[in-house]
C-alpha positions, 0 to 999 in steps of 0.5 A: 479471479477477484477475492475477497475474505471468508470471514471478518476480522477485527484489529484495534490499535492507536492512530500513528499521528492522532495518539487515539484509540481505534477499532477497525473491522475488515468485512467480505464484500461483494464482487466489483465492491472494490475496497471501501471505507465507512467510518462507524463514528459518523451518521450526520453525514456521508461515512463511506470513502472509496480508496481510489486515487481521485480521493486522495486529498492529503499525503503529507505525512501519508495517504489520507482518502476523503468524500465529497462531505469532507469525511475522511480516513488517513494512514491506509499506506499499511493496510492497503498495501496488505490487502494487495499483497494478500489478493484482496480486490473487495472489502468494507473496512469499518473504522470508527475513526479517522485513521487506520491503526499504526500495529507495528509500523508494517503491514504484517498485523494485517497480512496474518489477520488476513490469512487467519480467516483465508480468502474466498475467490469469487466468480468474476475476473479481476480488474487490472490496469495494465501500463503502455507507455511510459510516464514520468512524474518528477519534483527537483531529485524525486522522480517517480516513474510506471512502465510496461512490464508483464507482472508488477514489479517495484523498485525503489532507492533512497538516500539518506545523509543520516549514516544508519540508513544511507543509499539503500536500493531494492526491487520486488515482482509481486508474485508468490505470496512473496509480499508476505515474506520480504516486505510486509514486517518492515516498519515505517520510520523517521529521523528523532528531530522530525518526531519531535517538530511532528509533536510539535505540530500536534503529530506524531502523538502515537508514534514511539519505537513500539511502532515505528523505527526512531533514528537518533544521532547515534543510530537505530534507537529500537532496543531489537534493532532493524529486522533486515538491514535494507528495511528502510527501503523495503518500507518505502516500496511497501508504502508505493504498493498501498499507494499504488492501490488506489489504482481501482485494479492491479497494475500491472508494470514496473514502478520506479521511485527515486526519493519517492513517497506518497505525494508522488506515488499518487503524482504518477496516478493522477499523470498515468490516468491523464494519459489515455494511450499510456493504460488500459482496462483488462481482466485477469483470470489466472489463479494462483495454483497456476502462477508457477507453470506460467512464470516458467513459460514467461519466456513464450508469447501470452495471451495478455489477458492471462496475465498472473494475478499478483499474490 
């Protein structure tokens, strides 16, 4: 069934790239609401972005969403991918400027403010897009690809020439709250020469190791270290969950990312929903009290419809 939260809740921090203040409040909304944005700041025009694929307009550095008025909110990554990993299909983010607030890097800030407040089910089921077939979307090495598969799994590999982050591999089923325990306090991350160019540009103007992970030529400069050795990876498998919803529903199958990011995380939702055959619509109407007697019948022949909602 679809959820949303039992009650506000408020978050404030700077934007990673703009170096400003932000305030952001996270509001119950209605069933079929969706996720939307409505920037505060702005009442001289249309303020409201639905985070939905076909609002994708930037993806640089990382997702940016905008309207048809050119009104738009970036670095969502975060807390998009909270919102899925904590179940929530409707909510009205209210923010009065033009980027999510950074935290630590992670999407761990938003996962506890979340579950402080708790989560209301709601009456209708949820809307999930189940994969059929499978699309592959590829630039040179970077290749990103969704298959079917029966819960939503994501794996994930970099490699990286630097010594302290190398080739990393990781995969992950949503299930079981588990985007909590094994993804959502790993930082997002960059090399210290890339920062800098970043600066230069006018980027980059929040980021420090309060809140990012900073690799220099001799290693992780963060004075407490990496929080798991594999961190690089998890963040980039963090990322392709925020990325991926933006689908307008759970999807339900395997996400594969080789060098990935969040170009071609919306890449292959642009050439899954150019492809009629390769996705349907269904509706999920399994809680989560039920999810455990369901992984243990995996093995047995479902009802497709019943398919368990990824918490």
């Amino acid at each position: 069934m679809q959820h949303t939260l039992k009650s506000p809740v408020s978050l404030s921090g700077i934007g990673l790239h703009s170096g400003k203040f932000v305030q952001m409040h996270i509001l119950p909304a209605a069933v079929g609401h969706g996720v939307v944005f409505e920037r505060t700041d702005i009442s001289d025009k249309d303020n409201i972005i639905p985070a939905l694929w076909s609002h994708v307009v930037d993806t640089r550095l990382c997702t940016v969403i905008a309207n048809d008025d050119g009104v738009s909110v970036g670095t969502i990554e975060h807390l998009m991918a909270a919102l899925r990993g904590c179940g929530i299909d409707n909510a009205l983010v209210q923010i009065d400027g033009a980027e999510v607030p950074i935290m630590d890097g992670s999407s761990l800030a938003f996962v506890e403010a979340i579950e402080e407040v708790g989560t209301q089910v709601q009456d209708k089921p949820r809307k999930a897009i189940r994969v059929c077939k499978e699309v592959t979307y590829q630039e040179g090495d970077k290749v990103v690809k969704l298959s079917p598969g029966v819960v939503p799994t994501y794996k994930g590999r970099i490699e990286y020439a630097h010594p302290s982050i190398g080739d990393q591999e990781y995969s992950i089923k949503l299930v079981n709250g588990n985007f909590k325990h094994d993804l959502a306090d790993c930082r997002t991350f960059g090399l210290l020469e890339d920062v800098e160019k970043m600066r230069a540009q006018g980027l980059a103007l929040g980021g420090s190791t309060d809140n990012a992970i900073v690799v220099d030529g001799n290693g992780v400069m963060n004075p407490g270290g990496l929080r798991c050795h594999d961190e690089f990876i998890r963040h980039k498998l963090l990322d392709a969950i925020g990325d991926l919803s933006l689908a307008g529903g759970i999807v339900i199958g395997t996400y594969e990312g080789m060098k990935a990011g969040h170009a071609l995380n919306n890449k292959i939702l642009q050439a899954l929903f150019s492809t009629p055959d390769a996705w349907e619509e269904v509706e999920l109407y399994v809680d989560t009290q039920e999810l455990d007697d369901w992984l243990c019948h995996a093995g047995a022949p479902v009802d497709q419809n019943l398919v368990p909602e990824p918490l």
